[in-house]
C-alpha positions, -999 to +999 in steps of 0.1 A: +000+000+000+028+025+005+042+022-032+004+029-044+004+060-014+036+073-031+025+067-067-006+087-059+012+112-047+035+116-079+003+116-099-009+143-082+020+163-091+018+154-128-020+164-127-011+201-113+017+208-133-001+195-167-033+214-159-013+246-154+006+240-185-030+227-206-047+268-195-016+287-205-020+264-235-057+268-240-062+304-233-032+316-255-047+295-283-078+318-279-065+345-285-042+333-313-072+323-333-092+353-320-121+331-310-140+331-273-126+315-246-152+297-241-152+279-270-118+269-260-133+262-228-165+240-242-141+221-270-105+217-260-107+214-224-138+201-217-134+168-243-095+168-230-103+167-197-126+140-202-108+115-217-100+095-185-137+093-180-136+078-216-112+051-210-122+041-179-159+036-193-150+016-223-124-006-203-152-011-178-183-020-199-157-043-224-150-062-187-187-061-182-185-041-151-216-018-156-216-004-120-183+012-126-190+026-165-224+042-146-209+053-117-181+071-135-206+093-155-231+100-129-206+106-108-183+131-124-213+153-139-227+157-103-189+162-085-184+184-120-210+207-107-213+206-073-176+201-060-156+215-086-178+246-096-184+250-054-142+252-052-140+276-083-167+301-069-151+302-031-119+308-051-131+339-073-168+345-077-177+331-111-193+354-142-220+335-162-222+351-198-260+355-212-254+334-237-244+304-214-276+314-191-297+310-224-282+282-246-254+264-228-266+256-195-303+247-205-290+222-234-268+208-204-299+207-182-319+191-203-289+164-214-289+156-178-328+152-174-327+131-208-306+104-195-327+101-158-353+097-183-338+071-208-325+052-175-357+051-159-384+045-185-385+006-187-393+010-145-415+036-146-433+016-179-441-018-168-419-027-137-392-037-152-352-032-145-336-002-151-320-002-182-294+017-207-302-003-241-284+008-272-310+024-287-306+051-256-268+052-264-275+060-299-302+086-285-275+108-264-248+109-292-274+121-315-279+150-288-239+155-286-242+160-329-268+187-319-242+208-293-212+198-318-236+219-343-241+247-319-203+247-315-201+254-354-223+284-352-204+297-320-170+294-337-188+315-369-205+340-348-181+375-346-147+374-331-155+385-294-135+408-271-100+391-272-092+400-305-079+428-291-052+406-270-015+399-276-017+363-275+007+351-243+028+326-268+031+321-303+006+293-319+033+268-320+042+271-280+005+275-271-002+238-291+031+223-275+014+235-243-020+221-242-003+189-259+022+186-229-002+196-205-030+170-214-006+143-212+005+154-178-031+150-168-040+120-185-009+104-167-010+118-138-051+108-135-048+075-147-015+070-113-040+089-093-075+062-104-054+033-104-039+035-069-067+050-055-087+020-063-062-006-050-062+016-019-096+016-016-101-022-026-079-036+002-098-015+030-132-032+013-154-006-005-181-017-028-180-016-064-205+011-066-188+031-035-157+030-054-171+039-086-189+066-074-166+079-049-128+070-060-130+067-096-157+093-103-136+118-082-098+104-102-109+106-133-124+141-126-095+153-115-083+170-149-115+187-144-111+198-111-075+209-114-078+226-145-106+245-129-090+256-099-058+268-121-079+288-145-103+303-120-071+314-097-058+331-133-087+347-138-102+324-168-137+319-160-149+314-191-122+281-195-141+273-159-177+277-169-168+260-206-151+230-188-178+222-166-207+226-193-186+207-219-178+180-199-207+174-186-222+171-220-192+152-235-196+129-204-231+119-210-234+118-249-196+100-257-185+088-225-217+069-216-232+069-250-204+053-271-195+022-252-237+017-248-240+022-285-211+000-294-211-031-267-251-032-261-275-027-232-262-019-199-286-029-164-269-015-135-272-041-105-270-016-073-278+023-085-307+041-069-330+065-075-307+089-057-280+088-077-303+098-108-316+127-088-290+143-078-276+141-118-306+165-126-306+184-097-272+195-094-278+207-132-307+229-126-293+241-087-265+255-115-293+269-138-312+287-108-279+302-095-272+314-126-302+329-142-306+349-105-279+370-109-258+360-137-230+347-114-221+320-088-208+337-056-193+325-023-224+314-003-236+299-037-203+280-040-204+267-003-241+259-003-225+234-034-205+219-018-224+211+015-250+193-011-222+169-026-206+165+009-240+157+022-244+133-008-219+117-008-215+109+030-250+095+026-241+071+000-209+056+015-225+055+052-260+036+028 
């Protein structure tokens, strides 16, 4: 257990160091192409910092281990929201554009309710098991070519405010940088999943625990770093892009893909819970946001109370 402590800690140092080379990276490519940050924020970073979530899912379902693919999705969207945003909004409170109020975070919100719905409609039809069938997978990556669309018309619409910026690096550096700094925090969140789970194996956590807890926090991580580093620069649209992206990204490829390409998944232990607090961390976002156009402290720490209430409630089930 001590080589898997100090491997965990080394990952940890490659995640910090990535993630504050990927938003140098990121940011300066902004403003090199003269498009929004968030853009960069929804595209980039958000499907970047996802691709642990990505693996992880498509290694789990191919081992048939459909707790942990479910687990790792539900999971990250809510910590996505109600940990990592929480953390960013005690750190600087966060600016939410109108645009995100009125497009973004309602195509997010209703992403969210759409997959409660696809995993509960078999139950709430007849009585039957709880169910992700393929037909559901191919459902959610047909919403994903809908926000890749809105994407396209984002990248068209006029070049916004940081045209007028001096880009930080040249094009070249700023690529080298987000390509150095994603592998940093794919490495680093891969030391940080794998030994984490051993760890938490050998003191006996469930499968669903672990998934829910260990793995969906690890393989956030690149989300939850990248966060904190941008939000402490100043970058809020990278923060507010990250979150929505991945969330999205998340729900339609992480979950949808593997679903679509290995078949029907029946989750053995989730609960209704789990599902709940999916759609209702979403729309506690939405609320916060369309109030007063920002997140601020006490929204940040009322946040993170609900996920540390959550989640103390689910390992102590």
């Amino acid at each position: 257990m001590l080589l898997n402590i100090l491997l965990l800690i080394i990952g940890f140092i490659l995640l910090i160091k990535g993630a504050d080379a990927f938003v140098d990276g990121a940011s300066s490519t902004a403003q090199n192409f003269k498009v929004s940050k968030m853009l960069i924020g929804l595209t980039i970073i958000a499907f970047g910092t996802s691709a642990p979530e990505l693996a992880v899912s498509i290694s789990a379902l191919a081992s048939g281990s459909t707790d942990m693919l479910l687990g790792n999705v539900i999971g990250s969207c809510i910590l996505n929201i109600l940990l990592i945003l929480g953390i960013a909004a005690l750190i600087h409170p966060i600016k939410i554009r109108s645009n995100t109020v009125k497009k973004e975070l309602p195509l997010c919100m209703l992403i969210s309710t759409l997959l409660a719905v696809l995993f509960l409609d078999m139950s709430l039809g007849d009585g039957a098991p709880n169910q992700i069938s393929r037909a559901d997978g191919i459902v959610v990556i047909l919403f994903f070519l809908v926000f890749l669309y809105y994407l396209i018309t984002l990248a068209k619409q006029k070049k916004e405010e940081n045209k007028k910026e001096k880009p930080k690096y040249g094009l070249g550096r700023s690529m080298l940088f987000i390509a150095l700094g994603l592998a940093g925090i794919i490495i680093g969140s891969e030391m940080v999943v794998q030994n984490a789970s051993s760890i938490a194996t050998e003191i006996g956590m469930s499968e669903r625990v672990i998934a829910l807890t260990v793995i969906a926090f690890g393989t956030s991580l690149p989300e939850l770093v990248t966060t904190i580093v941008a939000s402490r620069k100043g970058e809020q649209d990278l923060v507010v892009g990250n979150i929505i992206g991945s969330n999205i990204f998340n729900i339609c490829i992480v979950l949808g893909v593997p679903v679509a390409i290995f078949g029907a998944v029946t989750p053995a232990s989730f609960q209704m819970i789990d599902i709940v607090m999916l759609v209702a961390s979403s729309a506690l976002l939405f609320i916060f946001a369309v109030s007063t156009r920002r997140i601020n402290r006490i929204e940040g720490a009322l946040m993170i109370a609900l996920f540390a209430t959550y989640y103390t409630y689910i390992i102590l089930a």
